[in-house]
C-alpha positions as MATLAB code, in Angstrom:
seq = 'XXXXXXXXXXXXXXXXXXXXXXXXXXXXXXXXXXXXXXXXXXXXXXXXXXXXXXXXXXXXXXXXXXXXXXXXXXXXXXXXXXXXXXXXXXXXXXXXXXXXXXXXXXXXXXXXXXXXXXXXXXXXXXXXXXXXXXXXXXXXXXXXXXXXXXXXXXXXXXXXXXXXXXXXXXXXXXXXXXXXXXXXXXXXXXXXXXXXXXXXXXXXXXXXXX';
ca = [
     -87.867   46.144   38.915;
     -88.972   42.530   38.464;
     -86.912   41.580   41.258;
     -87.326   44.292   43.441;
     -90.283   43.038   45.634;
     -88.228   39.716   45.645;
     -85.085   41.460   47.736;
     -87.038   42.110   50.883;
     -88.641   38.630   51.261;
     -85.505   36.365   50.254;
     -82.423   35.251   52.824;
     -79.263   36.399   51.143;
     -75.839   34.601   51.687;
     -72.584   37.132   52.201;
     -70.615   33.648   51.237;
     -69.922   33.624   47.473;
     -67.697   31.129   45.496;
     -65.762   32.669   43.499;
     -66.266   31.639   39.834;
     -64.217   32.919   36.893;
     -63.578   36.919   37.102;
     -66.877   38.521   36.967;
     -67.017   42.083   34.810;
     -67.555   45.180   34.998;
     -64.479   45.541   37.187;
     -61.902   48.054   37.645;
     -58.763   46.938   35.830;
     -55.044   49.085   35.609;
     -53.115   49.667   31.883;
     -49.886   47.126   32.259;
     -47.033   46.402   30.322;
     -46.878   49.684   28.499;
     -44.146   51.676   28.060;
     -43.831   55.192   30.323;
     -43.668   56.825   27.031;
     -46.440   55.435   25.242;
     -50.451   54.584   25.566;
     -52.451   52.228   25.225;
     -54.689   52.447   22.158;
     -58.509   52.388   22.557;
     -60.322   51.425   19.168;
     -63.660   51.901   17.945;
     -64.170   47.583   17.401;
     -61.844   44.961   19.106;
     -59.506   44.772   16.429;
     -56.165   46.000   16.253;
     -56.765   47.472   12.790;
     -59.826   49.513   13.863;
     -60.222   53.170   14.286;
     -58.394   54.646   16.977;
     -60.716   56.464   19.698;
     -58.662   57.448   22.313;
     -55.329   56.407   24.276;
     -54.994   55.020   27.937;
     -51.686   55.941   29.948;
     -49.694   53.555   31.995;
     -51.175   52.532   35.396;
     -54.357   54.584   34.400;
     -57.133   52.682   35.984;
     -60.016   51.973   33.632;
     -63.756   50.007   34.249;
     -63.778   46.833   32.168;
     -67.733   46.753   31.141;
     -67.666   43.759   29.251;
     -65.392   41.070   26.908;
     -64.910   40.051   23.175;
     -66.223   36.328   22.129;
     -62.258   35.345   22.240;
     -61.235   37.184   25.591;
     -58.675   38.878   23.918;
     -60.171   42.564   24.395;
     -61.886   44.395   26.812;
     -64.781   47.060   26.517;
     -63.650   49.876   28.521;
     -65.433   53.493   29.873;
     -63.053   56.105   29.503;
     -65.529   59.271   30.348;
     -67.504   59.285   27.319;
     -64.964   57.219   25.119;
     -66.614   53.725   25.049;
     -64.393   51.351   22.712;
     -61.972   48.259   22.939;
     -58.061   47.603   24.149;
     -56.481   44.645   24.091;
     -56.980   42.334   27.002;
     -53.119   41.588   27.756;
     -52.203   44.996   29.172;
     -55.166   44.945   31.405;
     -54.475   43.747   34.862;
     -57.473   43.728   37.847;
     -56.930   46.663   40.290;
     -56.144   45.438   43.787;
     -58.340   45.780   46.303;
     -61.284   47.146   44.531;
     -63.884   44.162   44.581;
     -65.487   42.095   47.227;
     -63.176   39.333   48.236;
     -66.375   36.870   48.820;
     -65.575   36.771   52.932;
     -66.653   39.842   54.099;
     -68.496   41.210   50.881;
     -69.958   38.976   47.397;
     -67.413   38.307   45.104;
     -67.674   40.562   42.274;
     -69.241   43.475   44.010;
     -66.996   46.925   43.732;
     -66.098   48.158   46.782;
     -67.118   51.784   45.609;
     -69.628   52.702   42.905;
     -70.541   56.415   41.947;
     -74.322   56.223   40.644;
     -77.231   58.731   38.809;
     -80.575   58.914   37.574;
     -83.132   61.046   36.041;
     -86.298   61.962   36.796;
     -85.860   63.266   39.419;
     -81.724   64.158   38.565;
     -79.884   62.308   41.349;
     -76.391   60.749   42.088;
     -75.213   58.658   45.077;
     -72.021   57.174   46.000;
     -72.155   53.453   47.457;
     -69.671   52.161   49.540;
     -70.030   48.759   49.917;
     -71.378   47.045   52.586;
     -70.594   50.223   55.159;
     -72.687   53.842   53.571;
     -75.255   54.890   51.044;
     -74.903   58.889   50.500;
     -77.221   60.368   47.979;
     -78.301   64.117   46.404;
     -81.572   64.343   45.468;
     -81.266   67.644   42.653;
     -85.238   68.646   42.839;
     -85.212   69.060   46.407;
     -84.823   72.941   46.999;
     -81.829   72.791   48.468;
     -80.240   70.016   47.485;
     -77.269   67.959   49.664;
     -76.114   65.066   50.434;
     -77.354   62.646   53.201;
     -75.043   59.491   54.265;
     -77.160   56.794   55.597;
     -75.149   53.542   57.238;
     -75.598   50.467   54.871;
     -76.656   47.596   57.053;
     -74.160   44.627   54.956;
     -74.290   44.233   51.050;
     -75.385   40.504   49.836;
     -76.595   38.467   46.906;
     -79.296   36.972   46.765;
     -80.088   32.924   46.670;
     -82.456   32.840   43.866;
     -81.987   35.512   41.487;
     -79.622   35.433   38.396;
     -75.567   36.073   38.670;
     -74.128   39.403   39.920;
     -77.494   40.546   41.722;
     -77.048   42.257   45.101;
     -79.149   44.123   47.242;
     -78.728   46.545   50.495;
     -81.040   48.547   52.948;
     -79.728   51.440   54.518;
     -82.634   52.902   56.405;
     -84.513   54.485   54.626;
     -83.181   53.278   51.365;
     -83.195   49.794   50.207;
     -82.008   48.860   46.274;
     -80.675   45.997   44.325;
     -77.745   46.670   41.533;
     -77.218   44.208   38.506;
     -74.928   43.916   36.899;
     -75.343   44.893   32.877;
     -74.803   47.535   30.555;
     -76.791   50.291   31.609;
     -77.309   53.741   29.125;
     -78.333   56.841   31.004;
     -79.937   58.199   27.791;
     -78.444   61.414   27.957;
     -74.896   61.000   26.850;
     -72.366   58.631   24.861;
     -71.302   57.057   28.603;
     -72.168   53.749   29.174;
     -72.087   51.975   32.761;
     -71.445   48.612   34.173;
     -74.584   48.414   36.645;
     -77.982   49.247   36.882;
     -79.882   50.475   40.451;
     -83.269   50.213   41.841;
     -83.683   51.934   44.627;
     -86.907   52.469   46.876;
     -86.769   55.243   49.524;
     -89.150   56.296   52.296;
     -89.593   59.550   53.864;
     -92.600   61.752   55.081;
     -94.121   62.249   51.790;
     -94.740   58.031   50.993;
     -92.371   55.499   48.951;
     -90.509   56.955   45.833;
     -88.770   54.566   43.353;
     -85.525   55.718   41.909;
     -83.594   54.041   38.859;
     -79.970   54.411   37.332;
     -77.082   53.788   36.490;
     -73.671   53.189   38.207;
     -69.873   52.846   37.520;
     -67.165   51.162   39.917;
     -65.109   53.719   40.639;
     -61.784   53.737   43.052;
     -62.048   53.597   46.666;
];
């Protein structure tokens, strides 16, 4: 949140140069046999324990990279571990192509918190639609997302959005829910006015196909 107030005072830019390929990403299992997998293990290391198997053109979130680029942590449900970085290739048309949206940003994102137990899916730089789980009857409401963009003075892969009444900023970093084994590519703040005051909500978020 220590950027938070910072997002409704600051001009943001929708122009972003594209530097080298920012993570996490969505990326699709290449140059593997029909009849064979792709091996996910425990350390990136081909000699480490195997912890689960991706199928060819299985599309996979790429949540960070080894020291030598060679492998690629990946979130495969609640299988977190490593596959080699050469049969990874970035799935087209999933990110922000820095014209129209930031560079780096995924074009969809599927995102949850607790306390209260929410979820919302983001589509970028067009709808917001969120379930709020404590209300007593609980479902969702699509607000219209007025742009997506980064802004100037805060670190790399920062971005922030209102769609009235919601406004939030997602970062990019490896965020744990702290209920399960799944770990997630981006962290949400998100601040939301209705009839009852201002509520702060905080989460987690994957990118997720469009």
């Amino acid at each position: 949140m220590r950027n938070l107030i910072l997002f409704f005072t600051l001009s943001f830019s929708s122009a972003l140069a594209q530097p080298e390929l920012p993570l996490p990403l969505l990326y699709t299992v290449t140059g593997v046999a029909a009849d064979d997998t792709l091996n996910v293990r425990e350390t990136p290391n081909a000699h480490a324990e195997d912890v689960g198997d991706l199928l060819p053109g299985q599309t996979v979130e790429v949540l960070e990279l080894s020291d030598d680029g060679k492998w690629g942590m990946v979130s495969a449900g609640e299988n977190i571990g490593w596959v080699a970085a050469r049969f990874l290739t970035l799935t087209q048309g999933t990110t922000g192509d820095g014209i129209t949206l930031p560079y780096g940003v995924p074009l969809r994102m599927a995102c949850s918190g607790t306390e209260p137990f929410w979820s919302a899916e983001i589509v970028s730089g067009k709808s917001f639609k969120i379930i709020n789980y404590s209300e007593d009857n609980p479902r969702p409401t699509t607000y219209a997302m007025q742009g997506m963009s980064k802004p100037v003075n805060i670190g790399p892969y920062v971005y922030g959005f209102i769609s009235p009444p919601v406004s939030g900023v997602i970062r990019r970093e490896i965020c744990d829910d702290g209920m399960s084994d799944s770990l997630y590519g981006w962290s949400i703040d998100l601040l939301r006015r209705d009839q009852g005051g201002v509520f702060m909500l905080t989460g987690c978020c994957s990118a997720v196909q469009p």
